[in-house]
N, CA, C and O of each residue as an XYZ file, in Angstrom:
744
protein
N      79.079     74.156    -99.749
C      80.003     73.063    -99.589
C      80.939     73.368    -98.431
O      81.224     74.550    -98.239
N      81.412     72.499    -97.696
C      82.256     72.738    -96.501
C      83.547     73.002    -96.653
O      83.891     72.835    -97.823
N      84.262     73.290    -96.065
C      85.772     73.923    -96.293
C      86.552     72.854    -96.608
O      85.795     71.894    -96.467
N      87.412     72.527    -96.885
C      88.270     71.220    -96.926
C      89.698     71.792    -96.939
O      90.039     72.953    -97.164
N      90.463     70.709    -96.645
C      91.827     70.645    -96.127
C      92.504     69.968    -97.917
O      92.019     69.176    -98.724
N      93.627     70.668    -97.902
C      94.492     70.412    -99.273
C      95.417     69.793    -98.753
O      96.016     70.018    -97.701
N      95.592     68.663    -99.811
C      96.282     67.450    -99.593
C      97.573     68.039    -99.002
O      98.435     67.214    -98.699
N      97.821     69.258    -98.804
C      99.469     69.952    -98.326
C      99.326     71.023    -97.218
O     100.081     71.987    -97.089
N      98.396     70.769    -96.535
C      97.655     71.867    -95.505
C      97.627     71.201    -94.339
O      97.034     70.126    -94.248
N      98.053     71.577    -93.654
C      98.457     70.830    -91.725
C      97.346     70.681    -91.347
O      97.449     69.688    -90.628
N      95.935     71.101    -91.324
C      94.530     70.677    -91.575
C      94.302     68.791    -91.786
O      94.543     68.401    -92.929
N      94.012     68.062    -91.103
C      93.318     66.912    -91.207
C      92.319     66.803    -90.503
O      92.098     67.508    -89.519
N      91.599     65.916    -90.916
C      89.896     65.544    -90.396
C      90.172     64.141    -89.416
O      91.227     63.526    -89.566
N      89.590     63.880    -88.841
C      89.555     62.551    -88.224
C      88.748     61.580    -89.019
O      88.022     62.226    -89.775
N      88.579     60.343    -89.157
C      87.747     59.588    -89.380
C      86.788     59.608    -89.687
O      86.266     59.350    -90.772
N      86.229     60.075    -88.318
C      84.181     60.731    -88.407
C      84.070     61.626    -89.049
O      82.987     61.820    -89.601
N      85.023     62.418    -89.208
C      84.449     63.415    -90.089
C      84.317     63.344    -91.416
O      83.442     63.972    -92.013
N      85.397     62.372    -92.146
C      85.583     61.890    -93.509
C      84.076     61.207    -93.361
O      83.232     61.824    -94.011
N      83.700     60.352    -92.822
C      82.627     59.472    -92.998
C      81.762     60.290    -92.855
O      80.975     60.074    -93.777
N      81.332     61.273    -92.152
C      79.993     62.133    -91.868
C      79.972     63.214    -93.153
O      79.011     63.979    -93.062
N      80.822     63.450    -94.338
C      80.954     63.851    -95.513
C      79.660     63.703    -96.367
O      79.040     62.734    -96.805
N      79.496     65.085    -96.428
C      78.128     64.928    -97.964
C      79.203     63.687    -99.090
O      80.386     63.379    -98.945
N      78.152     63.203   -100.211
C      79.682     62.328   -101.433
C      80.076     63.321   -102.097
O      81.177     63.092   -102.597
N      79.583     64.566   -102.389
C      80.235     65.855   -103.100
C      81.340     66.307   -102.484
O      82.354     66.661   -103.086
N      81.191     66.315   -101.225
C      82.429     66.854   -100.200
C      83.710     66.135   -100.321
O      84.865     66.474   -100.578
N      82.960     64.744    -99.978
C      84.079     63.864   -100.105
C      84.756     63.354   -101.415
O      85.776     62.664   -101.432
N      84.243     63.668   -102.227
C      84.853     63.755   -103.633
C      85.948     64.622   -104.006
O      87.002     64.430   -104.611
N      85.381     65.668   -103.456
C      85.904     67.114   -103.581
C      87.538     67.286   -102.759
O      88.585     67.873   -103.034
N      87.061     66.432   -101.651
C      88.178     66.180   -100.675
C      89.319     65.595   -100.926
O      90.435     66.076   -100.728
N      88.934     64.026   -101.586
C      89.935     63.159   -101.863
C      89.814     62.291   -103.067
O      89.886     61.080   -103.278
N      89.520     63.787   -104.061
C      89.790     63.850   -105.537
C      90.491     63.571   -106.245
O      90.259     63.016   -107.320
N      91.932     64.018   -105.634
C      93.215     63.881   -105.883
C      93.911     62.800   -105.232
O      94.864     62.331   -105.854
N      93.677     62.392   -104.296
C      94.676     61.378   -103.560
C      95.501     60.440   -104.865
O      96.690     60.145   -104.984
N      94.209     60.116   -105.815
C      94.975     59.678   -106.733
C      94.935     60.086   -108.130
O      94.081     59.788   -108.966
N      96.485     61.164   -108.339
C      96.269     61.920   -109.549
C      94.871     62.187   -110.375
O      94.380     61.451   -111.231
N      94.519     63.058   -110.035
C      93.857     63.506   -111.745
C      92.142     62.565   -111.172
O      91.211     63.183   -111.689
N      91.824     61.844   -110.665
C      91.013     60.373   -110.874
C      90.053     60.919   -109.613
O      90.273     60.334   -108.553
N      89.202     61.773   -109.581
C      88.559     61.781   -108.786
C      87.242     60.701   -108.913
O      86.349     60.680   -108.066
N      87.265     59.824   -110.086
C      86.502     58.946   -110.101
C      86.994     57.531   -109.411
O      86.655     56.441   -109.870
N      87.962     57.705   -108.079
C      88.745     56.793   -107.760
C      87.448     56.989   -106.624
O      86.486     56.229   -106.513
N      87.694     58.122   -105.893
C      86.686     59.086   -104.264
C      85.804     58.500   -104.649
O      85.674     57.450   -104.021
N      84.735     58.711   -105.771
C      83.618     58.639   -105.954
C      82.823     57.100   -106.166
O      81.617     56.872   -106.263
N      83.672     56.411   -106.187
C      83.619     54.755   -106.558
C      83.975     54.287   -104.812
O      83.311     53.362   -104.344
N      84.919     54.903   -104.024
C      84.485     54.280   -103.111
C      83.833     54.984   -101.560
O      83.773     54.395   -100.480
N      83.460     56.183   -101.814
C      82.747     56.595   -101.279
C      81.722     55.952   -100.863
O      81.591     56.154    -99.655
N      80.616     55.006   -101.440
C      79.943     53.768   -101.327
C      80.683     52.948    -99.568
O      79.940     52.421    -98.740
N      82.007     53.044    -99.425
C      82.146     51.942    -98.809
C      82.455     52.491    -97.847
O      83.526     52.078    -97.401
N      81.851     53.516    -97.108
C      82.142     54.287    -96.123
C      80.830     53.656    -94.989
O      79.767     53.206    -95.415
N      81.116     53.729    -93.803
C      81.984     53.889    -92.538
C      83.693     53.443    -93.362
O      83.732     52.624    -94.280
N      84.496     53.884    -93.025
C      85.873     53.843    -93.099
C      86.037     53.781    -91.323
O      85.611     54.696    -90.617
N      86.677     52.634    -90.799
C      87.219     52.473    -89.156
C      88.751     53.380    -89.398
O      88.982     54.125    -88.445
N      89.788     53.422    -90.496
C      90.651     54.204    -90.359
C      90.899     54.718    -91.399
O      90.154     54.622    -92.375
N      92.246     55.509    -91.386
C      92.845     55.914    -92.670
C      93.149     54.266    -93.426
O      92.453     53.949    -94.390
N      94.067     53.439    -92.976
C      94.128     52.428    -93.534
C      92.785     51.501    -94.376
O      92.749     51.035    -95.515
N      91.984     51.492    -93.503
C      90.705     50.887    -93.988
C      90.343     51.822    -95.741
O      90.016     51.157    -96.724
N      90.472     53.202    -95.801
C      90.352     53.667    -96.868
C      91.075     53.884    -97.949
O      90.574     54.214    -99.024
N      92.839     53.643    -97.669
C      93.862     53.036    -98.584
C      93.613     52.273    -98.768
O      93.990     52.147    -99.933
N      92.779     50.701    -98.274
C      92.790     49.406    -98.623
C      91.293     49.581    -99.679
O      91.185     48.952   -100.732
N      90.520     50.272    -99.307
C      89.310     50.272   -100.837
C      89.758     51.069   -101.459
O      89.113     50.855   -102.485
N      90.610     52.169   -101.785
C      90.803     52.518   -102.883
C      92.409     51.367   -103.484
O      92.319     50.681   -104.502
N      93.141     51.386   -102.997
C      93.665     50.070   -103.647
C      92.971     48.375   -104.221
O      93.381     47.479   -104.958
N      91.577     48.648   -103.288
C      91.441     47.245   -104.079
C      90.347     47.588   -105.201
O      90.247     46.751   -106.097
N      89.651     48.529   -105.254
C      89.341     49.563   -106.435
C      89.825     49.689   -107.815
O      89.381     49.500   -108.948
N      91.166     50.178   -107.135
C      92.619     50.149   -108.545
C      92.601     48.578   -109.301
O      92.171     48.351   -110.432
N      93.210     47.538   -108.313
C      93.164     46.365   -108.645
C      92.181     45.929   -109.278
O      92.405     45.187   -110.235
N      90.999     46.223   -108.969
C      89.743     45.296   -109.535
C      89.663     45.938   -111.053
O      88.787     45.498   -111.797
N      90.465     46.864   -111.484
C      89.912     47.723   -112.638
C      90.663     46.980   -113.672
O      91.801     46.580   -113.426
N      89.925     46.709   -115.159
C      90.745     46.252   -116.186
C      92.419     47.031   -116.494
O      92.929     47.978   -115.896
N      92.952     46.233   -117.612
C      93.983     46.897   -117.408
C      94.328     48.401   -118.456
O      95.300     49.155   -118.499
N      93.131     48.368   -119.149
C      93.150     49.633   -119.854
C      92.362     50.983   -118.333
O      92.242     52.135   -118.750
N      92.097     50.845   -117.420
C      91.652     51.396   -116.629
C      93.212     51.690   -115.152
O      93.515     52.562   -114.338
N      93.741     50.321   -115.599
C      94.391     50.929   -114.497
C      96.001     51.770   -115.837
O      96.666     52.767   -115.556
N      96.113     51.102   -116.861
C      96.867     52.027   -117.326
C      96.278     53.676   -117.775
O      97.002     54.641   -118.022
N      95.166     53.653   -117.786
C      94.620     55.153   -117.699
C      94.962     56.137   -116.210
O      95.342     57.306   -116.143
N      94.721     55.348   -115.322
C      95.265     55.965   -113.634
C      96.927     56.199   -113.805
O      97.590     57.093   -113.279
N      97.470     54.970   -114.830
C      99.025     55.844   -114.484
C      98.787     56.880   -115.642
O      99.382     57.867   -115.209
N      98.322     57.190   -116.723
C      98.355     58.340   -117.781
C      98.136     59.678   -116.953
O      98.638     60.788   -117.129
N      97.298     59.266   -116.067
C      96.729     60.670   -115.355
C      98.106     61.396   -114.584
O      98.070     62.336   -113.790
N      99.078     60.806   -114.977
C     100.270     61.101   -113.883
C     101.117     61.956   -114.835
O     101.076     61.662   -116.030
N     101.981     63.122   -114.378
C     102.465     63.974   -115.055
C     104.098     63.227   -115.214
O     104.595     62.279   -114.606
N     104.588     64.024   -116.192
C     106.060     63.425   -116.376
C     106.897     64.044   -115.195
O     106.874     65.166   -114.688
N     107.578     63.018   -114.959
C     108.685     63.824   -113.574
C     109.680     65.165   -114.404
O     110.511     65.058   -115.306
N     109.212     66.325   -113.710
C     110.067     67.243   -113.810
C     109.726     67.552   -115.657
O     110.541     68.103   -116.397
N     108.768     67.199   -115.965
C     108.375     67.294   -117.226
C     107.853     69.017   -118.040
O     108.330     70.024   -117.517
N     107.301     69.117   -118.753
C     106.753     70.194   -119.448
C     105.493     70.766   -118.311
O     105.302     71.977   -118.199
N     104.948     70.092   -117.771
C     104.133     70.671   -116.731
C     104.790     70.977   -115.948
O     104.322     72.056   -115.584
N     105.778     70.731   -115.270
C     106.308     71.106   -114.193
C     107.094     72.494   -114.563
O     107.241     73.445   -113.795
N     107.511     72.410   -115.754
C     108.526     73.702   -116.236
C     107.635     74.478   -116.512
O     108.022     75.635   -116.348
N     106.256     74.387   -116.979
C     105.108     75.373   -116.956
C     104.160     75.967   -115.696
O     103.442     76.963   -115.602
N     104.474     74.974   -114.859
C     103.801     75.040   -113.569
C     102.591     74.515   -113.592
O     101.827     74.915   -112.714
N     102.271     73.885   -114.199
C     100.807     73.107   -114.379
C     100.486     71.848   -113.560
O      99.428     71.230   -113.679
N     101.147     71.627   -113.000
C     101.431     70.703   -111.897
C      99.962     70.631   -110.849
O      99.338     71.664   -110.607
N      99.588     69.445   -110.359
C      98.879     69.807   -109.260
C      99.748     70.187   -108.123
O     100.972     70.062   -108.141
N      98.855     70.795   -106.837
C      99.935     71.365   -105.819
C     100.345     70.512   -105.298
O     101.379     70.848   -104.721
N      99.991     69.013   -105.086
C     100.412     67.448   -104.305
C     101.740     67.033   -104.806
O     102.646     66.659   -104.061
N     101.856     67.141   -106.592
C     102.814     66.666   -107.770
C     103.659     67.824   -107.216
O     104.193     67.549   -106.142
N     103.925     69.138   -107.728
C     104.834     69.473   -107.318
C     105.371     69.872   -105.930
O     106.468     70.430   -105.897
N     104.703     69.640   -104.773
C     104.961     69.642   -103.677
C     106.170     68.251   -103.647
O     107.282     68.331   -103.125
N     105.621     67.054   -104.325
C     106.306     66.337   -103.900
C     107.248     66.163   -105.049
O     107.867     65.182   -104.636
N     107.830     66.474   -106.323
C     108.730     67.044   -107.322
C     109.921     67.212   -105.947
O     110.703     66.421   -105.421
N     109.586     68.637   -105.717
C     110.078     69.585   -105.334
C     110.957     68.708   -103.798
O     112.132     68.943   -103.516
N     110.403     68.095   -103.301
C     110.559     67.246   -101.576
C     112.004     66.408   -102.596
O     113.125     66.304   -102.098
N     111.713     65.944   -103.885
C     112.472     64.811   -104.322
C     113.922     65.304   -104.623
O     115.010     64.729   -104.588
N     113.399     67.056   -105.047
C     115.281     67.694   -105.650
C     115.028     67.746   -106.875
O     115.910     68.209   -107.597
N     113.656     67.257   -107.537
C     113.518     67.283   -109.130
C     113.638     68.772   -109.230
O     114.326     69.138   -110.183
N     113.270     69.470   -108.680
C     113.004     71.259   -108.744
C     114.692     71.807   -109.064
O     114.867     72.784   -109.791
N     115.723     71.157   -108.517
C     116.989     71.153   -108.588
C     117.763     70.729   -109.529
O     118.972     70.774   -109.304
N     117.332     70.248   -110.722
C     118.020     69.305   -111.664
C     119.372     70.206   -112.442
O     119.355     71.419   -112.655
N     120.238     69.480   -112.704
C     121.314     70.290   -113.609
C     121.059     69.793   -114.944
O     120.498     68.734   -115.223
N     121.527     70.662   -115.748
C     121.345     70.961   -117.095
C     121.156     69.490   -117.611
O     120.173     69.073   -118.223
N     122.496     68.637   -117.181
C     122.389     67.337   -117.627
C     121.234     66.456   -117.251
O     120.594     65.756   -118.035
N     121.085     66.545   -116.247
C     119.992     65.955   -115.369
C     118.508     65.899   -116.167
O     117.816     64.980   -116.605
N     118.397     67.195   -116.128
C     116.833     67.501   -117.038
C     117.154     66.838   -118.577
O     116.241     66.238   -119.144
N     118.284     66.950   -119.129
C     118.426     66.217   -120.361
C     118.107     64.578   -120.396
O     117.291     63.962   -121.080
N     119.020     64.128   -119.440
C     118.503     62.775   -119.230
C     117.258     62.191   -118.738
O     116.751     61.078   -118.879
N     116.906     63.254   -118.121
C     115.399     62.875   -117.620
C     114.284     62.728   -118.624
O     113.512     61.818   -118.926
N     114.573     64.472   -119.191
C     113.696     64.374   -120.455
C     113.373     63.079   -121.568
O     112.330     62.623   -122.036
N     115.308     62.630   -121.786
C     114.975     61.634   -122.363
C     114.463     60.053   -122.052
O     114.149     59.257   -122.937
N     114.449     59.818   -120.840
C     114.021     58.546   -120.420
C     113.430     58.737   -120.399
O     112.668     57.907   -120.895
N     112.627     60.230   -119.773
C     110.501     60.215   -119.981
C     110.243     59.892   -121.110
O     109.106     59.428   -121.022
N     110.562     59.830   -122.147
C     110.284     60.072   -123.408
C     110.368     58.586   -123.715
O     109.371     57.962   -124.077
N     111.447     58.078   -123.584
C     111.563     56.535   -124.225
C     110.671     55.471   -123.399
O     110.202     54.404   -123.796
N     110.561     56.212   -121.865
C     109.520     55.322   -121.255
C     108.011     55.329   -121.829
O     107.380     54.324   -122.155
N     107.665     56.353   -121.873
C     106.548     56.732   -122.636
C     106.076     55.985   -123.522
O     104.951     55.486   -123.487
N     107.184     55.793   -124.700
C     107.221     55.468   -125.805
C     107.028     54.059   -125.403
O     105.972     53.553   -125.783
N     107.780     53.372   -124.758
C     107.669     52.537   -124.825
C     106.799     51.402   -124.050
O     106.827     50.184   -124.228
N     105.914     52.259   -123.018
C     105.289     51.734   -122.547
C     103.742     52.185   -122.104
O     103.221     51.614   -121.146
N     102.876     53.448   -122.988
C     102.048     53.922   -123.156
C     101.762     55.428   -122.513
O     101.272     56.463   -122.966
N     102.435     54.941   -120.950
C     101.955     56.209   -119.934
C     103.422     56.657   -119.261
O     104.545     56.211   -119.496
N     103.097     57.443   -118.567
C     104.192     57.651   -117.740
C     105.313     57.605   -116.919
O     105.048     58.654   -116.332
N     106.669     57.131   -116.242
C     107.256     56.509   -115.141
C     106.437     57.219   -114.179
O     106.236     58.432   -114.130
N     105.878     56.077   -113.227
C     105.174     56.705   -111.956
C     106.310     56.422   -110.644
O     106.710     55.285   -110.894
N     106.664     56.655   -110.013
C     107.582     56.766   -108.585
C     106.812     57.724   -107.717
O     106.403     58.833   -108.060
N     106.681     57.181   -106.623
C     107.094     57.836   -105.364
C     107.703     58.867   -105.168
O     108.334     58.810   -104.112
N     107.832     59.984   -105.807
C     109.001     60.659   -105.249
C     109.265     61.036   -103.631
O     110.392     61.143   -103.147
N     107.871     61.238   -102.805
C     108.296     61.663   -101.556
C     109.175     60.356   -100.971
O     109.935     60.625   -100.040
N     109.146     59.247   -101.343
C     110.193     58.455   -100.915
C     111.723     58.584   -101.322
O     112.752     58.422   -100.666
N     111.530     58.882   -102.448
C     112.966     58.800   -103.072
C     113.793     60.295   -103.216
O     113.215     61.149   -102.544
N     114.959     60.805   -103.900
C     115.553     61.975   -104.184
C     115.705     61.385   -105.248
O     115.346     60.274   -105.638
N     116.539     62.598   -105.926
C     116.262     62.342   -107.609
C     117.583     61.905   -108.070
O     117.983     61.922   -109.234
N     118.106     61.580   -107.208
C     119.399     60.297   -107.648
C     118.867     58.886   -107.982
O     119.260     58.207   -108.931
N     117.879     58.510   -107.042
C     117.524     57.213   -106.875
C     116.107     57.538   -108.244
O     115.777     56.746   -109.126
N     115.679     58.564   -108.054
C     114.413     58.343   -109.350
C     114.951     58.166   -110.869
O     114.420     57.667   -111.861
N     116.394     58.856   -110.629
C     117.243     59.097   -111.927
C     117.657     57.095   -112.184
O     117.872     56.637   -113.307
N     117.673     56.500   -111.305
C     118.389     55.650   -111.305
C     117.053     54.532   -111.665
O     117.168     53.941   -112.739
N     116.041     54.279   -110.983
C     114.763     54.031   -111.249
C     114.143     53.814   -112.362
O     113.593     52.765   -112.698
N     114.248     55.137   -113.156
C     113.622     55.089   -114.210
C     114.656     54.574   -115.162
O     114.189     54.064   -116.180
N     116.263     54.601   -115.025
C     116.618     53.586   -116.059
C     116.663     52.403   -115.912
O     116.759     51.748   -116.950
N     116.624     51.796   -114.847
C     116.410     50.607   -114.960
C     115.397     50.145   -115.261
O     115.557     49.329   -116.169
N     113.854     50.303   -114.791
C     112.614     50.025   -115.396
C     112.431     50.387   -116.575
O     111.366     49.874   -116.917
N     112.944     51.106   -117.588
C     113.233     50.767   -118.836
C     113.456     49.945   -119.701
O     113.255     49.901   -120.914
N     114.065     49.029   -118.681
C     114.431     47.046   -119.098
C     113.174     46.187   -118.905
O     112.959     45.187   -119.591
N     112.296     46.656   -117.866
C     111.067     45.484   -117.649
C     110.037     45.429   -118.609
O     110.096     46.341   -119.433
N     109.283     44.779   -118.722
C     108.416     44.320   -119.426
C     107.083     45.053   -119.023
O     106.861     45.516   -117.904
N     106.143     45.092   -120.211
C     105.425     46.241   -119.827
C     104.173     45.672   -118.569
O     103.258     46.365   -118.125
N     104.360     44.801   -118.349
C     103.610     43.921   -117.352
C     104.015     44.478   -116.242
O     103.231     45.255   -115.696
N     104.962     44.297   -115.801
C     106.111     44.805   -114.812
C     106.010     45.509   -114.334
O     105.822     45.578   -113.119
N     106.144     46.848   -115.576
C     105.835     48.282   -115.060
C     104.438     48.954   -114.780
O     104.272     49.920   -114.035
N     103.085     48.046   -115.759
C     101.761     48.035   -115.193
C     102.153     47.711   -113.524
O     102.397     48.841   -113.102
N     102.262     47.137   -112.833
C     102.074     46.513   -112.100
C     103.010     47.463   -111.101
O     102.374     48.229   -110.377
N     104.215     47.482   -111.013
C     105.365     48.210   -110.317
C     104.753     49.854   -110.409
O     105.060     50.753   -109.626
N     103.814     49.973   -111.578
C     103.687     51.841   -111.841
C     102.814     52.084   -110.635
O     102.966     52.933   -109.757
N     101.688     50.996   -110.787
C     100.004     50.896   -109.758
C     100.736     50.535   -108.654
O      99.964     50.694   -107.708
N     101.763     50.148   -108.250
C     102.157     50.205   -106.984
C     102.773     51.075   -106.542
O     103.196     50.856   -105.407
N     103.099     52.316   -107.109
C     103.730     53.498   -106.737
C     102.717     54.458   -106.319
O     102.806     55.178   -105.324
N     101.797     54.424   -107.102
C     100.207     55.139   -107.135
C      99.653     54.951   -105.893
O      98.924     55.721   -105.268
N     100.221     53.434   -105.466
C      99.230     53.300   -103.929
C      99.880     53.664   -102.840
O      99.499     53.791   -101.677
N     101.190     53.858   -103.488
C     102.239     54.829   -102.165
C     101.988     55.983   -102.029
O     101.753     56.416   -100.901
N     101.965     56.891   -103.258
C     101.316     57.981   -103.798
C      99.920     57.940   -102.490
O      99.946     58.473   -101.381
N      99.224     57.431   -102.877
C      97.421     57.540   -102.330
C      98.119     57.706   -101.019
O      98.165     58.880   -100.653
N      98.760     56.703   -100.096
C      98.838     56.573    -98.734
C      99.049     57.580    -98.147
O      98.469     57.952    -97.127
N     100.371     58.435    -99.043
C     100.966     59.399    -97.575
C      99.868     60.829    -98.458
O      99.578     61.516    -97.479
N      99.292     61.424    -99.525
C      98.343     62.137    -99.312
C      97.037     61.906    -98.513
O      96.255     62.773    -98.122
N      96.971     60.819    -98.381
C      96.086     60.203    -97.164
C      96.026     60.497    -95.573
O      95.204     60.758    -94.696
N      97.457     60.284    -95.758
C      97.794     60.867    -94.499
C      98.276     62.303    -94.319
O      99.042     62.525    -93.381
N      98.003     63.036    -94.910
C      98.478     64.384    -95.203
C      97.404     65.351    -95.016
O      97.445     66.570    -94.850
N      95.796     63.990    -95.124
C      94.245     64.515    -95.077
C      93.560     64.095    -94.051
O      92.493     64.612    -93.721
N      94.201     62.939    -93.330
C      93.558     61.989    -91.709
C      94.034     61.989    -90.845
O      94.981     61.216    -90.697
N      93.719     62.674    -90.027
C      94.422     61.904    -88.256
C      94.441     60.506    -87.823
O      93.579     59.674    -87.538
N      95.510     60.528    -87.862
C      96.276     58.959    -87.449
C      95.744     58.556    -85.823
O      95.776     57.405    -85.388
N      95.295     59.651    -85.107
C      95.365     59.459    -83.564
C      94.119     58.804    -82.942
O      92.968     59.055    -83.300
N      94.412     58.077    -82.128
C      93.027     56.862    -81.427
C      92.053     57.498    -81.230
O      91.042     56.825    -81.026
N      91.894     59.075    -81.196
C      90.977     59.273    -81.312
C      90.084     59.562    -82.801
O      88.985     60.112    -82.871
N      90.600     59.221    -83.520
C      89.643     59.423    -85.116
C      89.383     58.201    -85.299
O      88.713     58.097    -86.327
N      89.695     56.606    -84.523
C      88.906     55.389    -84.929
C      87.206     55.585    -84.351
O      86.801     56.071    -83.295
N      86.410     54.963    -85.570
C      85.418     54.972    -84.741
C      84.712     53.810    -84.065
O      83.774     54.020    -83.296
């Protein structure tokens, strides 16, 4: 099998090279882009030539979308709790806590992790799977702030608002795995 670049490794492929991928490779490759779901790679591996990175955020997002909704609430389950029991165990993938860690979750004060703990918990509860966020967008003021308010929406809402965090999620490990530069269009 060929070497591959980790979603956190200054290592990217161009275009052609993603596309010139055995589907084992490329599975193997961009397994993770979205948590846990390497049956995300493998579903659209099929739809390769890929012309860019974008072209391959847009089939695995319309992938996500096309999936019932016990399928796409399984893609947010696959997602760990922010700053949760995996993270305090280290069980984390290296993408999750790379980007934990970018957010300040790695930093929490005593109170912090208390409150966190408990909104993971009531979100959970109350809405099957996990709070999913962005963290490389946000710091953990704004995730702190996030997750209580989406606490109020409806679980429609947060289906919907969670799978759209997931595809923020996908993008920038995407780009963390593709060269952006005119020369990787093909």
């Amino acid at each position: 099998m060929a070497s591959h670049a980790s979603l956190t490794s200054p290592t990217t492929f161009r275009i052609s090279h993603v596309n010139s991928l055995s589907d084992e490779d490329f599975i193997t490759t961009f397994g993770n882009v979205i948590e846990h779901c390497s049956l995300v790679a493998a579903a659209v591996v099929s739809s390769r030539p890929f012309h860019s990175l974008q072209h391959l955020h847009a089939e695995i997002c319309s992938f996500i979308d096309e999936l019932p909704v016990k399928g796409r609430e399984g893609i947010l389950r696959s997602h760990p709790d922010l700053a949760g029991r995996a993270a305090v165990a280290g069980q984390l993938t290296q993408e999750s806590s790379q980007e934990q860690k970018s957010a300040g979750l790695g930093n929490l004060t005593q109170q912090e992790r208390s409150n966190l703990d408990l909104m993971n918990t009531s979100y959970r509860h109350k809405f099957g799977f996990p709070f999913v966020i962005c963290a490389r967008l946000n710091k953990k003021e704004a995730i702190l702030q996030g997750l209580s308010r989406r606490l109020h929406n409806s679980p429609e809402e947060e289906l919907h608002t969670g799978i759209e965090e997931v595809k923020k999620i996908a993008l920038l490990r995407l780009k963390n795995l593709i060269s952006e530069d005119m020369d990787s269009k093909m």
